[in-house]
N, C-alpha and C positions, 0 to 999 in steps of 0.2 A: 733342793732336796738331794742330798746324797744317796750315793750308792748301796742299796740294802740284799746283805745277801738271801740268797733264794736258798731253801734247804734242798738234797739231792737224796730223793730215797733209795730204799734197795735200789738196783738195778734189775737187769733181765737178764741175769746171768744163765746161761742154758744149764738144763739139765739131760740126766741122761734120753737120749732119743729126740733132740733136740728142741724139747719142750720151754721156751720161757719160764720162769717162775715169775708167779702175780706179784703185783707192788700198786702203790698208791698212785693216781693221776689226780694232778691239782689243779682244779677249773677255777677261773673266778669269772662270775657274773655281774656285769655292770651295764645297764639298760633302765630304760626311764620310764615309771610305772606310774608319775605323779605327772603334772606340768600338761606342758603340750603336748603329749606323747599317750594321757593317762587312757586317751580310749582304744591305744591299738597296743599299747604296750604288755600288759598282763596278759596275753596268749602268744606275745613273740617270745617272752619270757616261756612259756610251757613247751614251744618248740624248742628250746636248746637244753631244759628241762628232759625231753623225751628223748634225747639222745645219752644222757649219760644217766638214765634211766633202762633204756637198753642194755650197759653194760654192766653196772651193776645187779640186775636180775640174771647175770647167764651165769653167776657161778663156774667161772673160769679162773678167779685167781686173782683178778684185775678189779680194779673199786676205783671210781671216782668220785672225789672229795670237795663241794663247791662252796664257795659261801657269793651270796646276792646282796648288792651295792646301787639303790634307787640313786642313778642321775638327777631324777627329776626334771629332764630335758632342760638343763642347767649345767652349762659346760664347769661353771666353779664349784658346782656340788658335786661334777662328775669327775674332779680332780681328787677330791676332796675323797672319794669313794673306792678311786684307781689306787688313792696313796692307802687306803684302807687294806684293800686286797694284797697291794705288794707286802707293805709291811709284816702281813698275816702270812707273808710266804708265797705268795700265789704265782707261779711262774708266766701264767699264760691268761688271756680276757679276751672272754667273748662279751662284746661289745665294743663299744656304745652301740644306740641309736641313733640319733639326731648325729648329723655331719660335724655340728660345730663343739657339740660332746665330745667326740672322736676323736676330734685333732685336739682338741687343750688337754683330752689326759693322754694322748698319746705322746704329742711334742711335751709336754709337762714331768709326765709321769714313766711312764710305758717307754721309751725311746732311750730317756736316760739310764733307766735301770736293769736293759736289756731284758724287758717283758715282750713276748710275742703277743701278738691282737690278732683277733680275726673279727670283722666287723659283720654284723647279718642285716644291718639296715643301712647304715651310711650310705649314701650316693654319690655326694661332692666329689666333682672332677679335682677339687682343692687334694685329695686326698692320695690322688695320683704320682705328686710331684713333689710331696714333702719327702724331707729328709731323714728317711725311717730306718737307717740300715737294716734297711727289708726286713722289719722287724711288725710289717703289718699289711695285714690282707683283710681281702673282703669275700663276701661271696653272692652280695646282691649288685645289678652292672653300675656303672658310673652312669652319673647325670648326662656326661658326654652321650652316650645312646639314647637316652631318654629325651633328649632337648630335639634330635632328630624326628623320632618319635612325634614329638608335641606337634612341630612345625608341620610333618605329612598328614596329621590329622586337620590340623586346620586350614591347612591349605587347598589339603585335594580331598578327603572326606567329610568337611562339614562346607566346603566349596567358598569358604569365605577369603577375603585377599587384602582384608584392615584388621588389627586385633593390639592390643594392647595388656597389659600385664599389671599384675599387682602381688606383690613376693613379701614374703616373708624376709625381715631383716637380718640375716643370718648366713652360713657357708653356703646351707642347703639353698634357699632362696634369689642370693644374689648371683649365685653362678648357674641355677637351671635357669632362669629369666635372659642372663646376658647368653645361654647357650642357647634359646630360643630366638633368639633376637637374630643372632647369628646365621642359626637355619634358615629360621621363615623369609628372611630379608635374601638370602642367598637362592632358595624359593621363588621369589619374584613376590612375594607379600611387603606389608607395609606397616611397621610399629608405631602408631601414635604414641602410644607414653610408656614407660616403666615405672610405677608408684613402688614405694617401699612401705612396710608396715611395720612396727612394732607389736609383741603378743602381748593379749588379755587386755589390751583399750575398749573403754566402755561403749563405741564409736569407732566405726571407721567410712561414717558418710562423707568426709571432706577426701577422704584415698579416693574411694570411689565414683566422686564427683569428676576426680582430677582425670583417673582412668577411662572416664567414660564421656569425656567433656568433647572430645571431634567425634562421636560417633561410631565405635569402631564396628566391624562386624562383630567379632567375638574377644573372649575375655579373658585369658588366661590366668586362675589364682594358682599360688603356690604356697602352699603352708600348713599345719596342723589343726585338728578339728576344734582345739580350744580358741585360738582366733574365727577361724572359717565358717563357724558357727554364728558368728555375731557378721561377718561380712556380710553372708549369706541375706543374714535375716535384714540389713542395712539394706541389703540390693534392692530384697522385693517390697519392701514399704517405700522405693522410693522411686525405681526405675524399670523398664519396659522387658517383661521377661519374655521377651521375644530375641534378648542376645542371648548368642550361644556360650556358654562357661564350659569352658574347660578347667578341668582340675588337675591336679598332679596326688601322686602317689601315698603324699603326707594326710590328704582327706578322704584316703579311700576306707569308709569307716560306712559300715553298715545302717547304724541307726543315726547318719545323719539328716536326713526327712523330719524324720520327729522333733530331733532337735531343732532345725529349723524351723519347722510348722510350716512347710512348702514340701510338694513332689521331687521338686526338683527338676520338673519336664525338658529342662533348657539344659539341664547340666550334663556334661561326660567327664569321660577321665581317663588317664594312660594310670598303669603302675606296672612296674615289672612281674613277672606271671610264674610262678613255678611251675617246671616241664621237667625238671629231671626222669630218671629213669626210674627213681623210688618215688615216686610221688604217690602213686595208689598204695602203695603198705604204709608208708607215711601220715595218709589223710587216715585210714582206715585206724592204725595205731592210735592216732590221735585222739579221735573219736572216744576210743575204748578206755584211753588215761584219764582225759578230761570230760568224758558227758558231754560234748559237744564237736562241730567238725571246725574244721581250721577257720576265723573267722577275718582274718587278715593274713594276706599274699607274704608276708617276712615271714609266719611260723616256719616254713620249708625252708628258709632261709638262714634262719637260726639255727634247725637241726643242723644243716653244712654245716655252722658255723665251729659250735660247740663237736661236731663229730670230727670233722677234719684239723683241728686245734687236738682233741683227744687221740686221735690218730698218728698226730705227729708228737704228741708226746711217746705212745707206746713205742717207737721209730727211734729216736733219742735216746731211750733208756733213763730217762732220767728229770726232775723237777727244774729241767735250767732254759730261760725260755728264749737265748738265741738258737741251742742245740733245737730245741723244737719247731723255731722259724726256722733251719735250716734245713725240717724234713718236710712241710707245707708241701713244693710242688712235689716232691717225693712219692707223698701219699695219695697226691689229688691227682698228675697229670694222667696221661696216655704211659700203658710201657708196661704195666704189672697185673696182676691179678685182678678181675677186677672186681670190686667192694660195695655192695649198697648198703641200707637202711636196715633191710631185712638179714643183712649177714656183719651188722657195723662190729661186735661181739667177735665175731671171727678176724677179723679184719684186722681187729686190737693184738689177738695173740699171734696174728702170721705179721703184721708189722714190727711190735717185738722180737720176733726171731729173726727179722732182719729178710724180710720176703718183700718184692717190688710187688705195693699192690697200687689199684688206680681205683681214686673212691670217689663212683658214681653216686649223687644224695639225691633230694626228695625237690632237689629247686632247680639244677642243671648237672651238667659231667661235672660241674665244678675244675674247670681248668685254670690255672693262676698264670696269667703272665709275667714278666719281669719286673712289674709294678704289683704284685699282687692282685691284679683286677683281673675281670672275666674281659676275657673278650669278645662275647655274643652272648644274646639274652633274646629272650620271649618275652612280648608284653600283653595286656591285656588292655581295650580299648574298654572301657565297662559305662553303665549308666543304674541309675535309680530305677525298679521297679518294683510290683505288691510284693513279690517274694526278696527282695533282698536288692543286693548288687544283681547285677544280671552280666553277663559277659557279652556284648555284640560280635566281636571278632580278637583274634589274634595276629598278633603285629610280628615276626621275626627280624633282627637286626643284628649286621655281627658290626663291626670295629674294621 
């Protein structure tokens, strides 16, 4: 696919008293609301929804302009969605979701045609190392912390020292498993097996025969709720729910109980945890948009995502999306003014006039290192009970 040009609107040419004048910011939204993805996906979507919903109600001048592209947590329909957006003009994308989304419209799409990404869910340490002309960030941490994470929980918090995996076939999957593997063994634990899986098999008793065939203490799945669901319900029609399951961040879905037809007694879970410093205007905002509170840990994630992408656009001056990869840490690091949730609308017209601001979000400072990654994150240790997910503790870890 060739090169398609991005249109440049007005600019932010000053006015008298050194005021900006408003012009269009072009968002495109590309996240997976169908597939593997369809139970956590529709409120990560309203998270980056509510950020450019912020600006568009301040009446300052400033509008942002989005169109939404279902992945379907389908890297070729997410290609497919990314080529939609550019085409349309779109200079900049919040998204993907799913890791392996991420990288085939990024190296595909996004990369070639000098589109900036800001990703709100992706994890894959994959994601770290490609060849992006720093044309993409994130604002949820890499697997890299997360795989550290896994290992201390079941090493020295569920006290177990055998454990075995079973992943999803995929960026996300095969590199939190082999990052785990890494940890726990570097821990003084002991990995019996690494099973792979494929999504949506009507079965997956012969994976979990394999994974479970020396015994291990505990279990670690990694993958989205439209497999994990059917693992799940494989497990306990068949073996001793007396092992301990650990989950990852792909299954932290609220009404998964139900969907199983199990408590879930045995099961915990790591996922990254939103701390930022807007996190209470954020939830509370949320609330107020949608009739409900944030029901998955990426909504905050998303708002960074979509806010800090719109931020670097106001910065730029303009619909061109390496100039606005090039304002990313500009906007996000240590050094300027500094910007939340509650002030994202201000933030838009002192980064247009060209003001150092540092925009604190609803998920963390959002700092971007030279890979576009965070480098420290909060996690949430959580489990199944009456009222919902429940939180046990919080996990801090920097890089």
């Amino acid at each position: 696919m060739g090169a398609v040009g991005l249109t440049t609107l007005a600019g932010c040419a000053g006015l008298p008293g050194g005021a900006p004048q408003g012009r269009d910011i072009k968002l495109g939204l590309l996240m997976g609301v169908t597939g593997g993805l369809a139970a956590l996906g529709p409120p990560i979507v309203q998270g980056a929804e509510l950020a450019v919903k912020h600006v568009n109600d301040a009446g300052n001048g400033f509008s942002v302009t989005t169109q939404f592209e279902d992945t379907g947590t389908d890297p070729t329909q997410g290609v497919s969605g990314a080529e939609a957006l550019v085409n349309a003009g779109y200079p900049m994308i919040c998204g993907a979701l799913s890791s392996s989304v991420t990288i085939a419209a990024a190296e595909t799409v996004c990369i070639p045609n000098g589109v900036a990404v800001c990703s709100a869910a992706s994890t894959s340490p994959a994601i770290t190392t490609m060849a992006d002309n720093d044309l993409v960030f994130r604002t949820p941490p890499t697997d890299a912390l997360q795989s550290l994470v896994l290992a201390d929980v079941i090493k020295d918090t569920l006290g177990d020292s055998t454990a075995s995996t079973l992943f999803l076939n995929n960026d996300y999957g095969t590199l939190l498993s082999d990052g785990f593997v890494a940890a726990f063994e570097a821990n003084g634990g002991t990995v019996q097996e690494q099973v792979s899986f494929e999504k949506q098999q009507p079965s997956y008793v012969a994976q979990l025969q394999k994974a479970l065939a020396g015994g291990p203490d505990a279990l670690l799945i990694i993958g989205y709720p439209e497999s994990g669901v059917q693992i799940l319900r494989d497990f306990y029609a068949d073996h001793d729910s007396s092992v301990d399951i650990l989950v990852t961040d792909g299954l932290y879905d609220a009404e998964l109980p139900g969907k199983v037809g199990n408590d879930l007694a045995n099961v915990t879970g790591t996922s990254p945890m939103p701390a930022g410093p807007g996190k209470a205007f954020f939830d509370t905002e949320f609330e107020a948009a949608f009739g409900a509170k944030p029901s998955v840990s990426y909504c905050g994630y998303a708002y960074d995502a979509a806010a800090a992408l719109i931020l670097a656009n106001a910065a730029a001056g303009s619909n061109d999306g390496v100039a606005i990869a090039a304002q990313m840490r500009k906007i996000a690091n240590p050094g300027g003014e500094v910007v939340t949730p509650e002030t994202l609308a201000d933030g838009v017209v002192m980064a247009a006039s060209g003001k150092d601001i540092d925009y604190q979000g609803a998920s963390s400072a959002v700092d971007f290192d030279d890979n576009g990654d965070l480098g420290a994150a909060s996690y949430e240790y959580f489990k199944w009970g009456s009222s919902g997910i429940e939180t046990i503790s919080t996990i801090d870890y920097s890089g």
